[in-house]
N, CA, C and O atoms as a Tinker XYZ file with bonds, in Angstrom:
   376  protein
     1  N     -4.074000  -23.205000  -22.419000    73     2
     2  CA    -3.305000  -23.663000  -21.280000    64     1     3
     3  C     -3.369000  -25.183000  -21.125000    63     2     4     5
     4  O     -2.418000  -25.658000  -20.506000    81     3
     5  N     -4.192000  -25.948000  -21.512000    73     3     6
     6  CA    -4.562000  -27.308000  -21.411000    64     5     7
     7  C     -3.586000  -27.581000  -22.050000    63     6     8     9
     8  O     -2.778000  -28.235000  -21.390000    81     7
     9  N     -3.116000  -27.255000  -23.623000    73     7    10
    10  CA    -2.661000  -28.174000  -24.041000    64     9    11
    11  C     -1.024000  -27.883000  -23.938000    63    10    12    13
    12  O     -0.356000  -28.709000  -24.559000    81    11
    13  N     -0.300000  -26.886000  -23.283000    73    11    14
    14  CA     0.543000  -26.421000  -22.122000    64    13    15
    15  C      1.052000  -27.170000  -21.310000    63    14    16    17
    16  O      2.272000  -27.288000  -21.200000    81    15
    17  N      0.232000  -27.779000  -20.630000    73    15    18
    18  CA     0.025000  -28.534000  -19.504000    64    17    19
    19  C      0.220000  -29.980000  -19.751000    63    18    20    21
    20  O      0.768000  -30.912000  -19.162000    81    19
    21  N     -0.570000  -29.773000  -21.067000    73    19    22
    22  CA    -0.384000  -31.783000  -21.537000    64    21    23
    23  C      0.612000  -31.953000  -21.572000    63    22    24    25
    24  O      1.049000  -32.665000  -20.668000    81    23
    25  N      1.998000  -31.220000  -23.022000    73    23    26
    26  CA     2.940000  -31.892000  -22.584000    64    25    27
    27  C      3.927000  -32.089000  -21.900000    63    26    28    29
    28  O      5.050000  -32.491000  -22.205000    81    27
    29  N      3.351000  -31.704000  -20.661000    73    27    30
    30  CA     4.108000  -31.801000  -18.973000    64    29    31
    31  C      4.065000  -33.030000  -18.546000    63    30    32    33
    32  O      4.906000  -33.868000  -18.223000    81    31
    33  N      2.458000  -32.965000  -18.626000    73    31    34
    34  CA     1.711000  -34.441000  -18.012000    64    33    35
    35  C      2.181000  -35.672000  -19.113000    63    34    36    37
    36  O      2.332000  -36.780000  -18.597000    81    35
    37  N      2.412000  -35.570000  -20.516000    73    35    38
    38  CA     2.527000  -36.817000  -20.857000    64    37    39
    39  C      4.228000  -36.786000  -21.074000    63    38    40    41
    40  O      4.762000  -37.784000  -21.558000    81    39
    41  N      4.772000  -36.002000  -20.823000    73    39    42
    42  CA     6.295000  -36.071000  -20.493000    64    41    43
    43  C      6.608000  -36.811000  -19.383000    63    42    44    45
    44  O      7.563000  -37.588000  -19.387000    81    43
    45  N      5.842000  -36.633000  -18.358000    73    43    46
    46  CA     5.983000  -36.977000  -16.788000    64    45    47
    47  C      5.780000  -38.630000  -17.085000    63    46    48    49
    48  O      6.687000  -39.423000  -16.836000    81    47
    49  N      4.747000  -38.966000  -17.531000    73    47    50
    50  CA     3.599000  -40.298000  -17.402000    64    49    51
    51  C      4.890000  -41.315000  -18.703000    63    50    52    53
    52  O      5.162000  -42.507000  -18.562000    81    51
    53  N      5.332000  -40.599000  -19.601000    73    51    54
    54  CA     5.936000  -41.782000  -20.378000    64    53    55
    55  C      7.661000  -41.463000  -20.418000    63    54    56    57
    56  O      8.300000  -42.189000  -21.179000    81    55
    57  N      8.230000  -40.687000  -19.838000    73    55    58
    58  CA     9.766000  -40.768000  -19.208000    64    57    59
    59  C      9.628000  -41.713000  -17.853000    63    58    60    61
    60  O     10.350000  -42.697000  -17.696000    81    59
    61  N      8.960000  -41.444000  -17.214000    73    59    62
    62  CA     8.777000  -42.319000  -15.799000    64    61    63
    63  C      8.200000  -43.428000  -16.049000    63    62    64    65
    64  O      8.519000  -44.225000  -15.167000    81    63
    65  N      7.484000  -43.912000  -16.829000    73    63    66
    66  CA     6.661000  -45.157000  -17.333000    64    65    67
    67  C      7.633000  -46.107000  -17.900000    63    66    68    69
    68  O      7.776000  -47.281000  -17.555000    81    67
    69  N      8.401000  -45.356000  -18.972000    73    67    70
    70  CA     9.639000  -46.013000  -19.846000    64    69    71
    71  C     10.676000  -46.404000  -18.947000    63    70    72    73
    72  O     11.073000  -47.565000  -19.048000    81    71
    73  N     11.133000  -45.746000  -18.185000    73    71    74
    74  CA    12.246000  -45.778000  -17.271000    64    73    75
    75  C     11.961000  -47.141000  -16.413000    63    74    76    77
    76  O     12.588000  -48.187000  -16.577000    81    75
    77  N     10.931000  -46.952000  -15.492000    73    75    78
    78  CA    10.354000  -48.082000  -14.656000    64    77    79
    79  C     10.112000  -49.554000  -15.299000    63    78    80    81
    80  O     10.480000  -50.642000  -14.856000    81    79
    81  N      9.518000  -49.314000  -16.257000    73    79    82
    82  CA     9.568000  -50.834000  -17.814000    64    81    83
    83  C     10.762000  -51.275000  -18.110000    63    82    84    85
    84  O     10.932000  -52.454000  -18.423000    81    83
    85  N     11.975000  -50.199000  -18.043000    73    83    86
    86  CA    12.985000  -50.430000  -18.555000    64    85    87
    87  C     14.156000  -51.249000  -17.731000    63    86    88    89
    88  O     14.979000  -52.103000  -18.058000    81    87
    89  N     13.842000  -50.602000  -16.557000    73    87    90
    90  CA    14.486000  -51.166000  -15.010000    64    89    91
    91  C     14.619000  -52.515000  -14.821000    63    90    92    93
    92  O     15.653000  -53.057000  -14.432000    81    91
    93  N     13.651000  -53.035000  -15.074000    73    91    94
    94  CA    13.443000  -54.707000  -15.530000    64    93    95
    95  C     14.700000  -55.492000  -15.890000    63    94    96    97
    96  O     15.300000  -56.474000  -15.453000    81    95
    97  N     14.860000  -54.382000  -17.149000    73    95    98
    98  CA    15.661000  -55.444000  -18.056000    64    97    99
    99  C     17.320000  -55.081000  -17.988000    63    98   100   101
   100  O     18.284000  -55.521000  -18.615000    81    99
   101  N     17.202000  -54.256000  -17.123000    73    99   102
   102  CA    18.899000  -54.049000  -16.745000    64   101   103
   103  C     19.349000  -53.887000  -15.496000    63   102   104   105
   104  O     18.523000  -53.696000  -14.603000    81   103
   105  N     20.990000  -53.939000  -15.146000    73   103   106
   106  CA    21.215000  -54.337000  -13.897000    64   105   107
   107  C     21.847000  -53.074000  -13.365000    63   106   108   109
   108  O     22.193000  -53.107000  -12.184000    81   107
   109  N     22.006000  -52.210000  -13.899000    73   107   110
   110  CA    22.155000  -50.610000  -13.614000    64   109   111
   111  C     21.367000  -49.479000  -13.930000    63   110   112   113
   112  O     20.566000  -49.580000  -14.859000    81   111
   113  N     21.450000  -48.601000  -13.410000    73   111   114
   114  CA    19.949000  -47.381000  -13.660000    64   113   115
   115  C     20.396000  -46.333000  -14.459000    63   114   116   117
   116  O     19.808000  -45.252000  -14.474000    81   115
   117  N     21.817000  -46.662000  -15.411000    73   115   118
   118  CA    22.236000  -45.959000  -15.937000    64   117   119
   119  C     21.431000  -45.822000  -17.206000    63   118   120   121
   120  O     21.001000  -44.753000  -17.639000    81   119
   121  N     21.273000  -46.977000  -17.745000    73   119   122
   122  CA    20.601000  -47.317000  -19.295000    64   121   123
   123  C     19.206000  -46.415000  -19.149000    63   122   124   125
   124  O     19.039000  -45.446000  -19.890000    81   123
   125  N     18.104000  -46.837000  -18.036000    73   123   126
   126  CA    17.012000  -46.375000  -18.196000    64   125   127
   127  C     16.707000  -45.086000  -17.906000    63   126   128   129
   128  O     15.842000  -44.356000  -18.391000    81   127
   129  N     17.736000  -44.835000  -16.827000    73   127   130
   130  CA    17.525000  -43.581000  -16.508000    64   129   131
   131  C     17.869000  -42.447000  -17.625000    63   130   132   133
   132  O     17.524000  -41.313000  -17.293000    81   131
   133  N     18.567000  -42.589000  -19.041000    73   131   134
   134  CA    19.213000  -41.898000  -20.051000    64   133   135
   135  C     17.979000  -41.860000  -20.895000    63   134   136   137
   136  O     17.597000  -40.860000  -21.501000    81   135
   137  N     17.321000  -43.150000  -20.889000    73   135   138
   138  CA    16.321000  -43.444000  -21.741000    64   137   139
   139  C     15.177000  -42.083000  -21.453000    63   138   140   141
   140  O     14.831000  -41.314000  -22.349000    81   139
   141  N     14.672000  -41.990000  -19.928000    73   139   142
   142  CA    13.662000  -41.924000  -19.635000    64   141   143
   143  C     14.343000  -40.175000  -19.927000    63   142   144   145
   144  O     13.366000  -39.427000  -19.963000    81   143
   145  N     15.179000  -39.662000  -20.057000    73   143   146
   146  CA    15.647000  -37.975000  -20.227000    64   145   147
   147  C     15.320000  -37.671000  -21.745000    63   146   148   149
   148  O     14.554000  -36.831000  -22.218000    81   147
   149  N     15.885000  -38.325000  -22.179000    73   147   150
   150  CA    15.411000  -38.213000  -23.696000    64   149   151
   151  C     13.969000  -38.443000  -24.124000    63   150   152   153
   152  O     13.458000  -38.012000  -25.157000    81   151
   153  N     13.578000  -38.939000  -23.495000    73   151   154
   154  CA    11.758000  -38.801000  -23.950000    64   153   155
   155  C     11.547000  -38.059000  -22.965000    63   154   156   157
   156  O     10.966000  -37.242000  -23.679000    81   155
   157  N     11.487000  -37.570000  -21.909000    73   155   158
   158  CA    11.233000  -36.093000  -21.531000    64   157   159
   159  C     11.575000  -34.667000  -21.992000    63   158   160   161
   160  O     10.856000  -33.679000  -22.137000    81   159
   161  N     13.131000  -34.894000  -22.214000    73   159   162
   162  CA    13.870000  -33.647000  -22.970000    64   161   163
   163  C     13.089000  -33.561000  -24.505000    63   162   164   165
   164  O     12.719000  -32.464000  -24.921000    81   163
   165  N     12.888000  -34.732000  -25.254000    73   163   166
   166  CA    12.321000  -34.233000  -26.318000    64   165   167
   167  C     10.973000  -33.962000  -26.743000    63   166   168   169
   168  O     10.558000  -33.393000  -27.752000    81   167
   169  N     10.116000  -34.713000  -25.345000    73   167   170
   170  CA     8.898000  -33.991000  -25.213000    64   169   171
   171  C      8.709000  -32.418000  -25.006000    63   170   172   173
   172  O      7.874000  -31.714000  -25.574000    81   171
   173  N      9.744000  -31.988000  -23.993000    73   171   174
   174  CA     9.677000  -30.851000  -23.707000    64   173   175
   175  C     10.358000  -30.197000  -24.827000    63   174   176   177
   176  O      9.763000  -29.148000  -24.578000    81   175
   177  N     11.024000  -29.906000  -25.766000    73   175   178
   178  CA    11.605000  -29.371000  -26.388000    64   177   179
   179  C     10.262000  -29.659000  -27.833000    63   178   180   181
   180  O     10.440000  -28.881000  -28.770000    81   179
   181  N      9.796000  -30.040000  -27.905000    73   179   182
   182  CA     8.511000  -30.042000  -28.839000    64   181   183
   183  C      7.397000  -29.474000  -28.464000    63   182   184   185
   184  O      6.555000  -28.985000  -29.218000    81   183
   185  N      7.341000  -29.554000  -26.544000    73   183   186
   186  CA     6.178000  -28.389000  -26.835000    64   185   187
   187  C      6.843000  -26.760000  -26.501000    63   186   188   189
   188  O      5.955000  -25.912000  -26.417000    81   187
   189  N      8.417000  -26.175000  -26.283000    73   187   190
   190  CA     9.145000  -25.283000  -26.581000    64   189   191
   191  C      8.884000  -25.050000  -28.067000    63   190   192   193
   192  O      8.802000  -23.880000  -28.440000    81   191
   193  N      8.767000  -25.884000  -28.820000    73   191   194
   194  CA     8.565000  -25.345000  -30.056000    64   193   195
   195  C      6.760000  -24.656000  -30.649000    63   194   196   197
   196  O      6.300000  -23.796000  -31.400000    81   195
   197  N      6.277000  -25.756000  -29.679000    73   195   198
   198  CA     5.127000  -25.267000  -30.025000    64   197   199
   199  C      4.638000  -23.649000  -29.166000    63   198   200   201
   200  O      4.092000  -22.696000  -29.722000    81   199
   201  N      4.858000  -23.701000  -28.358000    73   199   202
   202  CA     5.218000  -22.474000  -27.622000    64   201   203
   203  C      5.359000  -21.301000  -28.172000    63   202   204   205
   204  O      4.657000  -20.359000  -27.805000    81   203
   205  N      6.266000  -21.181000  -29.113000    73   203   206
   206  CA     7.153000  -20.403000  -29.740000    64   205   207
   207  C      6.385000  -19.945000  -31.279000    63   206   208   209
   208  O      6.501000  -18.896000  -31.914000    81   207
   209  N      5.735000  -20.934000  -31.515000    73   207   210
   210  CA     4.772000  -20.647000  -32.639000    64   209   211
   211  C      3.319000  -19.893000  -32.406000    63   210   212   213
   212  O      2.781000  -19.114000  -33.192000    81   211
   213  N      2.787000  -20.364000  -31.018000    73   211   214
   214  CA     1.925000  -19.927000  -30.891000    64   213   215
   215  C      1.504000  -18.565000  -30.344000    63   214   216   217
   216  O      0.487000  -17.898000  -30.530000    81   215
   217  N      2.800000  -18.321000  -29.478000    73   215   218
   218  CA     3.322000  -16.595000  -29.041000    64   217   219
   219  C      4.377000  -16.341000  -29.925000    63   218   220   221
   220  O      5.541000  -16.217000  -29.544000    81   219
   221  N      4.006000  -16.257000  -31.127000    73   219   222
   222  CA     5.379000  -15.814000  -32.065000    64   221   223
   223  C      4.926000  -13.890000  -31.646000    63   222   224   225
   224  O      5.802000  -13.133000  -32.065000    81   223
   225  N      3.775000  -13.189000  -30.947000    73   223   226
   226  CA     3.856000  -11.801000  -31.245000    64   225   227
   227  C      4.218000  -11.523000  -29.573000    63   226   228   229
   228  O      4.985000  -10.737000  -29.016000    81   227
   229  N      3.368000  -12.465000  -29.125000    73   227   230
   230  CA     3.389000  -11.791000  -27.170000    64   229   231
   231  C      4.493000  -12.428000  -26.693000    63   230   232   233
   232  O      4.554000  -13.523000  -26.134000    81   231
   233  N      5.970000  -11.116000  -27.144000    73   231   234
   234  CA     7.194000  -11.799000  -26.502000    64   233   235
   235  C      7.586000  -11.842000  -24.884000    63   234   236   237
   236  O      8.675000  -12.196000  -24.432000    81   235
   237  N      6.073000  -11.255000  -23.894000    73   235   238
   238  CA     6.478000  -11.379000  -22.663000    64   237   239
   239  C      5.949000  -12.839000  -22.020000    63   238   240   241
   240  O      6.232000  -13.271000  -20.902000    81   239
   241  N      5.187000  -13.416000  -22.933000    73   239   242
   242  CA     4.752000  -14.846000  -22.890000    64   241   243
   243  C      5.664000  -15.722000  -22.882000    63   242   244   245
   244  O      5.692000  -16.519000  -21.943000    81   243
   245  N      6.735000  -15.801000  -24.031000    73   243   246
   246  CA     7.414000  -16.779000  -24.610000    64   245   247
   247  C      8.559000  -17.167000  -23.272000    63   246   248   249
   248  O      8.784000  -18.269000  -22.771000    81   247
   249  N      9.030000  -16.102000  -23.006000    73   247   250
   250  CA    10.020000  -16.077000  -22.023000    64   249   251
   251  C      9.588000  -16.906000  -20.841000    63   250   252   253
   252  O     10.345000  -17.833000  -20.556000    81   251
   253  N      8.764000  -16.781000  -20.276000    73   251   254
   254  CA     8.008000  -17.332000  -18.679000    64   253   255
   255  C      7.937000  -18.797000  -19.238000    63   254   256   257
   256  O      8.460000  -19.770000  -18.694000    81   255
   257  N      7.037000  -18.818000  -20.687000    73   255   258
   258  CA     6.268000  -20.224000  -20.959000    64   257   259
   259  C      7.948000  -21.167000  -20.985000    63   258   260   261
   260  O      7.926000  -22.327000  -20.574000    81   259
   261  N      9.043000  -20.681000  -21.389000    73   259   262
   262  CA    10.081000  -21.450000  -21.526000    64   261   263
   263  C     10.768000  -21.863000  -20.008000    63   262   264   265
   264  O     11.566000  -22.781000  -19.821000    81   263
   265  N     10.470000  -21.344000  -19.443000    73   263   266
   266  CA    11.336000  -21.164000  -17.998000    64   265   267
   267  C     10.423000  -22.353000  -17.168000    63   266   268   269
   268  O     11.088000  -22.920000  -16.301000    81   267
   269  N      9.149000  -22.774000  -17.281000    73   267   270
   270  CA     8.358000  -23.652000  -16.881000    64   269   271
   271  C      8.696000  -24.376000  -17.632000    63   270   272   273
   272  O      8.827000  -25.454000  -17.050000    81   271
   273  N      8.951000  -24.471000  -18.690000    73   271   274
   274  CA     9.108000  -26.069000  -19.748000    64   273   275
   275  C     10.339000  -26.437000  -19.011000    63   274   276   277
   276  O     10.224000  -27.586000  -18.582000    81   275
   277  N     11.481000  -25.892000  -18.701000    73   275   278
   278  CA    13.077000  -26.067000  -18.244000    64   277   279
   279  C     12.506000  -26.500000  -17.107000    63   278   280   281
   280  O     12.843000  -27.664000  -16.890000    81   279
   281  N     11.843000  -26.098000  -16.355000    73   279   282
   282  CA    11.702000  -26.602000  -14.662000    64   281   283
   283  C     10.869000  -27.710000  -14.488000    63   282   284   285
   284  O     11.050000  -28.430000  -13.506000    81   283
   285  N     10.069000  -27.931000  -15.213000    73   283   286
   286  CA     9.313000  -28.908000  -15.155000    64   285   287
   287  C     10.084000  -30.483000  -15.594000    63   286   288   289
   288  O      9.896000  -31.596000  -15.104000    81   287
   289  N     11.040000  -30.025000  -16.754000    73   287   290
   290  CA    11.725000  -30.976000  -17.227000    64   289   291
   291  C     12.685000  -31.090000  -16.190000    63   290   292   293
   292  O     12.475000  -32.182000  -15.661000    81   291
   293  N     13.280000  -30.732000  -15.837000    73   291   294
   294  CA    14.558000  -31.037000  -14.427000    64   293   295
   295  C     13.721000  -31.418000  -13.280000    63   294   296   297
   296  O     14.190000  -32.341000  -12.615000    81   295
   297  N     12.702000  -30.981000  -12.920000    73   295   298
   298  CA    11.923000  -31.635000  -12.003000    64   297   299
   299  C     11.469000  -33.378000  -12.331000    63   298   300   301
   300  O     11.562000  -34.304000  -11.525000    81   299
   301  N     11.048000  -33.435000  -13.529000    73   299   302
   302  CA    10.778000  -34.459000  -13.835000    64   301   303
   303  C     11.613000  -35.566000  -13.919000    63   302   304   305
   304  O     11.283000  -36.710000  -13.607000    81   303
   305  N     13.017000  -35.116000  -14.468000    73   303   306
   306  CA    14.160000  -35.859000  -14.202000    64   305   307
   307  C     14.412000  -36.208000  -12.576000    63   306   308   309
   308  O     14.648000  -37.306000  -12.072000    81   307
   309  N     14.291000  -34.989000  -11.975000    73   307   310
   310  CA    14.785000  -35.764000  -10.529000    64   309   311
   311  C     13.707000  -36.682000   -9.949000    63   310   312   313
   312  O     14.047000  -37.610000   -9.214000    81   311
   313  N     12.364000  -36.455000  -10.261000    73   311   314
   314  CA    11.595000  -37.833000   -9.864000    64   313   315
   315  C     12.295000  -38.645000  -10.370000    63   314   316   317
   316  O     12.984000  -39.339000   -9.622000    81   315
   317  N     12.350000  -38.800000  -11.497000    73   315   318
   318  CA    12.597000  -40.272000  -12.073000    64   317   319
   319  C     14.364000  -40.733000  -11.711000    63   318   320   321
   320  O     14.845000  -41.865000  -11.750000    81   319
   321  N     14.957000  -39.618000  -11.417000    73   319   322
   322  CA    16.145000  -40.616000  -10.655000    64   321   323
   323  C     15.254000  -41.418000   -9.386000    63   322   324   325
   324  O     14.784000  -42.555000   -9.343000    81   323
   325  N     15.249000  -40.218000   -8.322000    73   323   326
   326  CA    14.845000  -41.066000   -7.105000    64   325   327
   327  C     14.037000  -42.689000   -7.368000    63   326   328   329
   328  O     14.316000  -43.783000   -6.878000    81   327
   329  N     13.171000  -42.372000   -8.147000    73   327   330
   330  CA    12.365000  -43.127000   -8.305000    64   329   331
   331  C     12.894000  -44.149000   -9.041000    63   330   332   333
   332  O     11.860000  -44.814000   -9.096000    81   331
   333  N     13.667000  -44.779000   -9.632000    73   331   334
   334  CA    14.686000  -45.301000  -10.006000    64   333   335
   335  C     16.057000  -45.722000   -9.076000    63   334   336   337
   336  O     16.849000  -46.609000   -9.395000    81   335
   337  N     16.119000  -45.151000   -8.250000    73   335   338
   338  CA    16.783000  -45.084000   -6.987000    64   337   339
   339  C     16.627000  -46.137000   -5.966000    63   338   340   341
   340  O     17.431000  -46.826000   -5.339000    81   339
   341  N     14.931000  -46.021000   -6.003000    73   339   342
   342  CA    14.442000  -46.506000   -4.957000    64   341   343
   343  C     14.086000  -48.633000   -5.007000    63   342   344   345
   344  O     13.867000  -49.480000   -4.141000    81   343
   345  N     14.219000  -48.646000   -6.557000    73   343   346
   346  CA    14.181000  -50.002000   -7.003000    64   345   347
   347  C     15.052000  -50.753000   -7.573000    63   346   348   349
   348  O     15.890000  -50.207000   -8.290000    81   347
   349  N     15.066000  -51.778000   -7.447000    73   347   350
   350  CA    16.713000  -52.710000   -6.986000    64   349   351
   351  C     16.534000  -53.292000   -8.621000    63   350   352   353
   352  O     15.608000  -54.034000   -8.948000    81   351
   353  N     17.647000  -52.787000   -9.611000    73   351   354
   354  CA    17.592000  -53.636000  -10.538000    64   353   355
   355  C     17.895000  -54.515000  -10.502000    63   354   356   357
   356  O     18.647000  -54.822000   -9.576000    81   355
   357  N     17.347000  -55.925000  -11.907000    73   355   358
   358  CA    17.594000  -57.536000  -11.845000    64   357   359
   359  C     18.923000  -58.197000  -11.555000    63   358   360   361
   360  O     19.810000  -58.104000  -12.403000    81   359
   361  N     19.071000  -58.652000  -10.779000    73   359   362
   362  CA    20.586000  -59.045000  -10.585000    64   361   363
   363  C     20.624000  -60.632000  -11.675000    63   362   364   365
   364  O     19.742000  -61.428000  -11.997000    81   363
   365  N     21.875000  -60.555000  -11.933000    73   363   366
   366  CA    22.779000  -61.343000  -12.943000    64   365   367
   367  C     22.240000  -62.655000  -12.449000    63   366   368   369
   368  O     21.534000  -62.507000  -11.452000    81   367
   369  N     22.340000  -63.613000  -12.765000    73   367   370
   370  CA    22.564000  -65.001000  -12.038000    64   369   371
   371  C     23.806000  -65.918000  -13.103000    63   370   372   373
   372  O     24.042000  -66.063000  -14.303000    81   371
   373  N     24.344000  -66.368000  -11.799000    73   371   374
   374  CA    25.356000  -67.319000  -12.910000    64   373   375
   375  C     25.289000  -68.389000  -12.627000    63   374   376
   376  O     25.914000  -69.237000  -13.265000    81   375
């Protein structure tokens, strides 16, 4: 279950980490916020795989363990909008 859990936690810690770093350097939350889905989505979709290997026999496992990877990942996305939301990207200067 720990290692289940990890890649929740390091999905969470480096989509939201990346995103917030990224915010910096642009003047819309479109760029980072795309950024920060794709290193969540493909965190989560790597430990879906690992998942899947490791209950390749207990198919009442696989089902649940996937339905938490999906929720956790859409959860994680909507932090990181708000949270992205909530901070004023760099404005232009001319």
């Amino acid at each position: 279950m720990l290692i289940y859990f990890s890649f929740v936690i390091v999905s969470f810690v480096l989509s939201i980490g990346w995103s917030l770093y990224r915010i910096r350097s642009f003047e819309i939350y479109k760029k980072p916020l795309i950024e920060g889905t794709i290193i969540n989505v493909s965190l989560h979709l790597l430990g879906i795989c690992w998942w899947l290997v490791v209950n390749r026999e207990l198919l009442y496992f696989i089902v649940p363990g996937i339905i938490y990877y999906v929720l956790s990942s859409i959860i994680i996305n909507i932090i990181n909008w708000l949270l992205l939301s909530l901070i004023k990207p760099k404005k232009v200067k001319n």
